[in-house]
Every structure is written in C-alpha cells, then in structure tokens.
NUPAKE-112506 format. One record per residue: residue in three letters; x negated, y negated, z negated of N, C-alpha, C in turn. Coordinates in steps of 0.001 Angstrom, whole numbers, padded with zeros to 6 digits, always signed. Each point is the difference from the previous one (the first is absolute). Layout:
AlaXYZXYZXYZ;...
END
This chain:
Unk-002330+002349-008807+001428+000261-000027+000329+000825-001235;Unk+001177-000261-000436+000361+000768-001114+000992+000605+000477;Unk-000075+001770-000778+001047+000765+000509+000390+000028+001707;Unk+000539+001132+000271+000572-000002+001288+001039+001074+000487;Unk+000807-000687-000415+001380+001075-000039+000575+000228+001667;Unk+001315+000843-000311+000261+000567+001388+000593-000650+000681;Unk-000071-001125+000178+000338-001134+000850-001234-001044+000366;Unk-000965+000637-000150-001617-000681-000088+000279-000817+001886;Unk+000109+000706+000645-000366-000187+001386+000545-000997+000804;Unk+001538-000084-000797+000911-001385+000559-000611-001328-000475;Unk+000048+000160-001736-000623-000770-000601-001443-000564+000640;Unk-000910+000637+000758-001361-000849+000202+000678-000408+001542;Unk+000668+000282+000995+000280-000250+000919+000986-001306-000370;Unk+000910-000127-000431+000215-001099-000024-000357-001358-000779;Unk-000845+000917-000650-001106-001478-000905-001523-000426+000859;Unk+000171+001476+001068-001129-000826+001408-001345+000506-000351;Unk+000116+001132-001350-001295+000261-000757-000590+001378+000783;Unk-001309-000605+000793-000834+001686+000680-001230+000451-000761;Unk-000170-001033-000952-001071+000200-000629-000025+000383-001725;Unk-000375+000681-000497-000107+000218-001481-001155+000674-000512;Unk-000717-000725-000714-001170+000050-000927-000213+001551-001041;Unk+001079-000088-000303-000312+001612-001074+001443-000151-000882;Unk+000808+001089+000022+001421+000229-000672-000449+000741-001468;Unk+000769-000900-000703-000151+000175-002001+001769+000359-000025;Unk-000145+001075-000534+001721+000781-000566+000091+000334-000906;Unk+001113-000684-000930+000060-000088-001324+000482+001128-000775;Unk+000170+001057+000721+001075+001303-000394+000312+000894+001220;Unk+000192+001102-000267+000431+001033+000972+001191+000135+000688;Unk+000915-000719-000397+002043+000206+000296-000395-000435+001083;Unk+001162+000349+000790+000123+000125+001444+000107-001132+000270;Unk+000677-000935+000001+000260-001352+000104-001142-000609-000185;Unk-001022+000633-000460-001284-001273-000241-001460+000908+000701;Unk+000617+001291+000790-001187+000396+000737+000310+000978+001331;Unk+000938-000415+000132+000624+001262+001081-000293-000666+001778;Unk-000524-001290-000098-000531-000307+001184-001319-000134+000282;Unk-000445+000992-000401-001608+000335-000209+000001+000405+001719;Unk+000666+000558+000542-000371+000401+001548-000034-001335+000960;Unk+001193-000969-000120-000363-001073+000366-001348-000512-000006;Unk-000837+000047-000562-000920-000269-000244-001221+000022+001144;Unk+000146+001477+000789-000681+000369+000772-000117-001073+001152;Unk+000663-000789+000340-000620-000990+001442-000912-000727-000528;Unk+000416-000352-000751-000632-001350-001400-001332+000497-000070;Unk-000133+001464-000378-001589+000529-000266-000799+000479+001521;Unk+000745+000241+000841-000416+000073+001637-000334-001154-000213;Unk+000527-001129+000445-000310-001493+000774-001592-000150-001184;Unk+000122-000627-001136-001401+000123-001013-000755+000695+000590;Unk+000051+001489+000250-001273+000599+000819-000695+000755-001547;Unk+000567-000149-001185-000678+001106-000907+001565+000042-000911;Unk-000383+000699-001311+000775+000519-000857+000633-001023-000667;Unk+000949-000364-001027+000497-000856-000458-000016+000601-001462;Unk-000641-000988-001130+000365+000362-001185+000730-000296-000781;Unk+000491+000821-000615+001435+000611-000812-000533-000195-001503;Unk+000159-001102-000909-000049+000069-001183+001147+000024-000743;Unk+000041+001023-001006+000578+000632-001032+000105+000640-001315;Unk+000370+000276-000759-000477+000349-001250-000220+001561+000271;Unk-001035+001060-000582-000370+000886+000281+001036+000842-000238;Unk+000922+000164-000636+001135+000750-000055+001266-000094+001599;Unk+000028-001039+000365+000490-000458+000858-000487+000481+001093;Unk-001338-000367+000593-000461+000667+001111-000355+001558+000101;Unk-000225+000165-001409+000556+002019-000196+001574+000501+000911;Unk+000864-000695-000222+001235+000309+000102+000197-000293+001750;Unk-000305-001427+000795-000434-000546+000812-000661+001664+000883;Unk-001180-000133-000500-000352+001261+000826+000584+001098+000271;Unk+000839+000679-000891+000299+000974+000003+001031+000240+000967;Unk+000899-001349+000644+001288-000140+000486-000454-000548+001075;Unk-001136-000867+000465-000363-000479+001234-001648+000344+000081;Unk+000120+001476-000127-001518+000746+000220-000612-000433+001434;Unk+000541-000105+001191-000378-000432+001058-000750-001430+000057;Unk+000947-000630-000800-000595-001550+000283-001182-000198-000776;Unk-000647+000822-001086-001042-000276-000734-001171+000915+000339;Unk+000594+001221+000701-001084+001343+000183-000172+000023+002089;Unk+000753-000752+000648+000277+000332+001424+000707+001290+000200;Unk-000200+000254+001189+001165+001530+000619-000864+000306+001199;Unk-000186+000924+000384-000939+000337+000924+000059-000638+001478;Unk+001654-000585-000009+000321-001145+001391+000016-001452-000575;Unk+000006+000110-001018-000312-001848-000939-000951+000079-000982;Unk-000019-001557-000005-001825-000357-000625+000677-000291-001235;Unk-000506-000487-001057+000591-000122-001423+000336-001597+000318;Unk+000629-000906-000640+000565-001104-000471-000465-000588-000981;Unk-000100+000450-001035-000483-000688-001348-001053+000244-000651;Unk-000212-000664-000574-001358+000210-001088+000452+000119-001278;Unk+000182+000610-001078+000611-000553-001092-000763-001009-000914;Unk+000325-000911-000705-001085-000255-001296+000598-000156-001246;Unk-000343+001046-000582+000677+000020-001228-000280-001155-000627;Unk+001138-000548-000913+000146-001341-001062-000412+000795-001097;Unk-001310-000248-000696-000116+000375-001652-000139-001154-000427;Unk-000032-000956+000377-000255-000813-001070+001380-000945+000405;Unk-000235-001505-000621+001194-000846-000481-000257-001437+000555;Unk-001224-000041+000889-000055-000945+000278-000923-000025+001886;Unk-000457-001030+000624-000160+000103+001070-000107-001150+000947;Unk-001577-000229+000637+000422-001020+000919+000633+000462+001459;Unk+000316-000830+000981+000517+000072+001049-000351-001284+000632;Unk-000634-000096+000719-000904-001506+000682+000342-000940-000729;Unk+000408-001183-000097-000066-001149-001291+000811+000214-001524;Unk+000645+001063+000557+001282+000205-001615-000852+000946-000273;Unk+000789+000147-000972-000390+000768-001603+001285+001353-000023;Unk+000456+001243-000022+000949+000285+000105-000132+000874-001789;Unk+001155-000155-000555+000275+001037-000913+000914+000550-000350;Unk+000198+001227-000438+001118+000937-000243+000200+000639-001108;Unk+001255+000715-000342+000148+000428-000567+001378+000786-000039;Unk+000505+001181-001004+000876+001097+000485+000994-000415-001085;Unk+000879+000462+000958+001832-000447-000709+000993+001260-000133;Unk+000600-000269-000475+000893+001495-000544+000937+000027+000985;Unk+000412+001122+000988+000467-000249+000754+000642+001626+000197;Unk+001428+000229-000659+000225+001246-000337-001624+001094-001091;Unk+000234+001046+000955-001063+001082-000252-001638-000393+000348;Unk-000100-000657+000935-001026-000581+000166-000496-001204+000164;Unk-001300-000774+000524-000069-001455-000447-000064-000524+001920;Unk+000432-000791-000192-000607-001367+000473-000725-001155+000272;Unk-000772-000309+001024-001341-001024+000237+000275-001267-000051;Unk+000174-000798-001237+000550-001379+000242-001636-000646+000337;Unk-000282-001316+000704-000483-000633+000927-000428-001376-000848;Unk-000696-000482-000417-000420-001893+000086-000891-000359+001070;Unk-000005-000747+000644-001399-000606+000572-000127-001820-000275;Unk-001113-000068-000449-000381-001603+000051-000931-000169+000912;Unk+000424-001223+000795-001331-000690+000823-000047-001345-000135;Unk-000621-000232+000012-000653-001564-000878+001365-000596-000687;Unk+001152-000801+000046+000213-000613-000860+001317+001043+000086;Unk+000624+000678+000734+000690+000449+000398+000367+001299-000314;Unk+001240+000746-000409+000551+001358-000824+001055+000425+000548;Unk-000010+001497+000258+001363+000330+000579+000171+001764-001112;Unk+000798+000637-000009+000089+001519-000713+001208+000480+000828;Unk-000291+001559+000085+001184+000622+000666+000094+001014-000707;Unk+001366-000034-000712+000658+000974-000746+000862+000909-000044;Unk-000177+001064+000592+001198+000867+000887+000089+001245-000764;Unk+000947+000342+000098+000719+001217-000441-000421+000358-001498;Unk+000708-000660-000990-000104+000222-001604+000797-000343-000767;Unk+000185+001027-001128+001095-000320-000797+000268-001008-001133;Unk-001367-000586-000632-000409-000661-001165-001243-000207+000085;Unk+000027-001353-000352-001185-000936-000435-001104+000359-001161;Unk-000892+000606+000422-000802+000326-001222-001270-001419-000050;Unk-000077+000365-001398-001533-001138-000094-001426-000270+000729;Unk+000025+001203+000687-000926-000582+000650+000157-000167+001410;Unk+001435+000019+000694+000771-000306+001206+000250-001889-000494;Unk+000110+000031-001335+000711-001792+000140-001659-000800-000327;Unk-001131+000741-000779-001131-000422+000208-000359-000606+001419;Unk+000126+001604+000698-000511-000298+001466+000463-001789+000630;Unk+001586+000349-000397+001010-000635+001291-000364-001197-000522;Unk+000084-000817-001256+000415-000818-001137-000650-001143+001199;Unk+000511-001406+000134-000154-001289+000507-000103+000270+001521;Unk+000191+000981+000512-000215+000407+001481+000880-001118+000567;Unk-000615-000571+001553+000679-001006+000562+001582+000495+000481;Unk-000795+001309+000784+001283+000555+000899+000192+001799-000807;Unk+001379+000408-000032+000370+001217-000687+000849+000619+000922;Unk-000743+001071+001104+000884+000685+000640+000376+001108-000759;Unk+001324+000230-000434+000396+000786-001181+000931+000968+000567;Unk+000005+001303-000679+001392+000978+000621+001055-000510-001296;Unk+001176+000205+000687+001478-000174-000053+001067+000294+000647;Unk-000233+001482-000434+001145+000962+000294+001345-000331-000117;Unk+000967-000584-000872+001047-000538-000411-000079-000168-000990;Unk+001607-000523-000325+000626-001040-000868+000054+000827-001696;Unk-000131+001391+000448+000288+000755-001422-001549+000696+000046;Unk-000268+000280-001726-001308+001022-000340+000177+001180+000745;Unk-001739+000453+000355+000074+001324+001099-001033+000574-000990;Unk-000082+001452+000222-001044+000145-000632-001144+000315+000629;Unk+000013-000128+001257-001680-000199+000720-000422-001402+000704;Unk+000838-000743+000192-000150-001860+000718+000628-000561-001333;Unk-000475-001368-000066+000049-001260-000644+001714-000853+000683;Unk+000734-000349-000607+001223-001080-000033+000225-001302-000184;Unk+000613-000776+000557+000144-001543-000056-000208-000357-000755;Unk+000994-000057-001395-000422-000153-001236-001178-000192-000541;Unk-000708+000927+000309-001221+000789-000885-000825-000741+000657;Unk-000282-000048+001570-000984-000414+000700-000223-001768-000276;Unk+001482-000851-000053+000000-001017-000176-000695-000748-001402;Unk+000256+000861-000957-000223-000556-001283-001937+000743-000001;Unk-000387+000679+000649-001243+000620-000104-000663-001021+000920;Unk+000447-000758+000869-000519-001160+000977-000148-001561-000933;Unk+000844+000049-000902+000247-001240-000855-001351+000291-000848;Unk-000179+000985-000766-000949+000211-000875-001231+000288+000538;Unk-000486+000461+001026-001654-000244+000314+000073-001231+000586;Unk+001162-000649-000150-000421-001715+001253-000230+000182+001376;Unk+000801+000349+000850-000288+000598+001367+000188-000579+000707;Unk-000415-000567+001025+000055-001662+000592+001352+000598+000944;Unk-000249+000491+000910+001000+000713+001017+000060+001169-000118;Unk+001527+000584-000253+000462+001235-000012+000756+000955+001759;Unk-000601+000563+000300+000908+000704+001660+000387+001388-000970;Unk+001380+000006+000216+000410+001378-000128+000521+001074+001111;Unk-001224+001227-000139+000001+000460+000989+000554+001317-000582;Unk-000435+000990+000778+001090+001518-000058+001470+000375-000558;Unk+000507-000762+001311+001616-000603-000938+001436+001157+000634;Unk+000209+000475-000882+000996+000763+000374+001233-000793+000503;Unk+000907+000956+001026+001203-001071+000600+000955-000487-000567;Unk+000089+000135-001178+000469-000794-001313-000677-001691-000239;Unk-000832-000123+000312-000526-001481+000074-000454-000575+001548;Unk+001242-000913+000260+000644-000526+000744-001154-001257+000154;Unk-000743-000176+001246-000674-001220-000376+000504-001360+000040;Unk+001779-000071+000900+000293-001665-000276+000202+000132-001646;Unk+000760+000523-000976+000420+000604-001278-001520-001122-000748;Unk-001107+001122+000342-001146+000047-000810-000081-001481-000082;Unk+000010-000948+001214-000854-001059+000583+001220-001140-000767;Unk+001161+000273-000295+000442-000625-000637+000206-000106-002036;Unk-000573+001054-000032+000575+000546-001359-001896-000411-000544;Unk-001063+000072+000865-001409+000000-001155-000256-000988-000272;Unk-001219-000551-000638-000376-001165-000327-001060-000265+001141;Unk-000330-001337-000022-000824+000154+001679-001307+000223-000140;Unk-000203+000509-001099-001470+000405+000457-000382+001694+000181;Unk+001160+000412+000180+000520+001452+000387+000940+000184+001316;Unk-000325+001178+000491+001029+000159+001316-001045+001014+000180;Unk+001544+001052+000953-000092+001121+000402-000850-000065+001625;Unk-000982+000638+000164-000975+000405+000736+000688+001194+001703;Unk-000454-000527+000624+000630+000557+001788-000562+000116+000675;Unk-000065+000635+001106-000893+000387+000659-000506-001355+000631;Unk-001335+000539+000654-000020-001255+000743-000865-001431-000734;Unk+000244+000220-001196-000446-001328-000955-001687+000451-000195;Unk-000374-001787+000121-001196-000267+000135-000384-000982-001357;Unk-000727+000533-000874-000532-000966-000991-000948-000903+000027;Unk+000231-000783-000336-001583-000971-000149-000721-000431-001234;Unk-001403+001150-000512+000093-000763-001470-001184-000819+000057;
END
C-alpha cells in the first residue's frame, strides 16, 4: 500500500481490503500519513509487525509523531517496522520497483515506477516540477498516476497545463489525475481531456 492518510479505514472497508503486505509513504504531510493508527487491526489480524518503507528522513519525522506505533506503549505492542529507502531501486515479488525524490515545497517527495514483465505503472504525488531524473524515471511509462492540484501554478503540486504537456513528452500511455483540488470538476475534466487522460476517483481499479 502506498501512503495512508486519515481516511485510511473507510477507504480499506469499502474496497473489502483486511489484508496488507507492508505500507511505503512517500512523505510525511498529514494527508499521506495520518492513518497510521488505522493500521492496527490490519497488523493484529497478520499476527506480526507490518513494514513501513520510507526514505530515512521521513521515517525520522514518522517516529517522532507516531512514537507508539514504531517503539509500543507499555499497554500496546509496536505496529511497524521501518525500512529505510537508501537506495533507488528494488524488487517486490515479480516487479522491479524504483524511485526517486521530487521537489515538493521545503521538502521532497517519493515518486514510484514499478515494471513487471511487459507491464509499467509510476505514482507521482505531491510535486511542483519535473526534474530530469523524475521524466527519466517516468519517460514511456504505460500508466501515470500523477498529482494535479489545479488549473493554475502552485508552488508545492504540479497543474493541468504543466502535467498535460509533461505526459505528451515522456509518451505516457495513460494519464489518471489524481490529488485534485475542488476546482477540478470531474464531469468538466472528462469532457475537456484528451482520452488518454482523465481524472482519477475513488474506487478505481486499474488493469495494466
């Protein structure tokens, strides 16, 4: 699972999900880790710890704010394991996973590739600009789950504009635009993109 924000708990309940392998969080903001307690049935039912991969700066910060879930409490057992990300690349049973950090205000961001056999997906969340070795990473990717904050430049998320013409130039088979402020309207979106783009909802299931 990636990330698990403070709405973690609805989200696996109504996607039917009791089971999860080990949670990777791309950044510290609340929105992308504040349902770290959710977590706890998930790591009961498993019967051991669940690991938490992150970039070592990240799970510094992580600890410091959810000391319980990584250290226990003298009435709770710990939750996580951490494993720090130093490096840039990574298997995960048949894929290949690799990463790399995005400018994202003051601090960075964990953008995502994985390939498994013929097949490519990248998840690109919370960043302001495309650096070279973010369009390296992404470049011919099948599927581009991308942030897209809105319609105007921000200076910590990525914009329509920007995101669209950055999808044209690595060749991106399918574009989902996700982290969408209530400024982007998804009948709007679904009429206004080109079709190999559209805005991303809960609920949606990919197939690559």
């Amino acid at each position: 699972m990636i990330d698990c924000g403070p709405d973690l708990r609805e989200q696996l309940l109504t996607a039917g999900i009791d089971h999860v392998d080990a949670t990777l969080v791309t950044h510290d903001h609340a929105d992308h880790c504040h349902g770290i307690d959710d977590l706890r049935q998930i790591v009961r039912r498993n019967g051991k710890r669940m690991a938490l991969w992150a970039r070592g700066e990240t799970i510094a910060r992580l600890r410091q704010r959810f000391a319980y879930a990584f250290e226990g409490h003298r009435y709770y057992e710990a939750l996580l394991d951490p494993v720090p990300l130093d490096t840039d690349e990574g298997d995960w049973g048949a894929g290949k996973l690799r990463f790399v950090d995005q400018p994202h205000g003051g601090i960075t961001s964990l953008g995502i590739r994985c390939d498994e056999g013929a097949g490519s997906i990248a998840y690109a969340i919370d960043f302001s600009d495309l650096t070279d070795d973010m369009a390296s990473l992404y470049e011919g990717v099948d599927v581009w789950i991308c942030d897209c904050l809105g319609r105007k430049p921000h200076p910590t998320h990525a914009h329509l504009d920007a995101v669209l013409g950055w999808a044209r130039e690595l060749r991106v088979g399918q574009l989902w635009l996700t982290h969408l402020d209530i400024v982007m309207d998804h009948a709007h979106l679904m009429k206004e993109l080109p079709d190999w783009a559209a805005p991303a909802h809960d609920g949606l299931e990919i197939e690559v």
